[in-house]
C-alpha positions as CSV (number, residue, x, y, z in Angstrom):
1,X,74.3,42.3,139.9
2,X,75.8,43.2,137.0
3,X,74.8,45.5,134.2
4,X,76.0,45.8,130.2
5,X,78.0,49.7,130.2
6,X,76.3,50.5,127.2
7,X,72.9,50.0,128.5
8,X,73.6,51.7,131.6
9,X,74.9,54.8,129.6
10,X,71.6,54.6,126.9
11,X,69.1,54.1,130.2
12,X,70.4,56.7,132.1
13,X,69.8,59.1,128.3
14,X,66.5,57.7,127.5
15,X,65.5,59.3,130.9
16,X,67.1,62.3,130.8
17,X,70.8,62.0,132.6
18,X,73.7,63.3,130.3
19,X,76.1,60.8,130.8
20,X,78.7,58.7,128.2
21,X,81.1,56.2,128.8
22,X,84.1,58.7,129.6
23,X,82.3,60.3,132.3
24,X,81.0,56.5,133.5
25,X,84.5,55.8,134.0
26,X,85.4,58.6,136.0
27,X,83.1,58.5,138.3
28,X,83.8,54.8,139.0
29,X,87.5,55.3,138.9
30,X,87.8,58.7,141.4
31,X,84.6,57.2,143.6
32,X,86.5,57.4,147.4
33,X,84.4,54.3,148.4
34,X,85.4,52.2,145.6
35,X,81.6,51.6,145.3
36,X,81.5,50.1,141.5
37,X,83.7,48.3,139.4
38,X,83.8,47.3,135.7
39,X,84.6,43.8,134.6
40,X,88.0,42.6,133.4
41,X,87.1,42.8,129.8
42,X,85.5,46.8,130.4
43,X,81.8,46.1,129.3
44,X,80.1,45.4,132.5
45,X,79.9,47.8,135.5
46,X,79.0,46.0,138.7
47,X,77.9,47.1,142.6
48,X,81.1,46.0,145.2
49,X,79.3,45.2,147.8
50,X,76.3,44.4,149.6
51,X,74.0,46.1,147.1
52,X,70.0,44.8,146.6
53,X,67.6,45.2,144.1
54,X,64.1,45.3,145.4
């Protein structure tokens, strides 16, 4: 699943989590378990692996 950057970051505000795109990238970038990753062009941020929505 993958998710537009920019909606993640307004989402997150809308309920209350401080977070812009610097920060996203970060956390994604220093994460020791490589858990996310954004797509080649930078807009979409995506779950490595074996992630589920329910």
């Amino acid at each position: 699943m993958t998710v537009e950057r920019s909606s993640l970051v307004w989402l997150l505000q809308k309920h209350g989590v401080l977070l812009d795109r610097e920060t996203l990238e970060r956390i994604v970038k220093t994460n020791e378990k490589q858990r996310f990753s954004f797509s080649e062009d930078g807009q979409k941020i995506r779950a490595n692996q074996g992630h589920s929505v329910h």
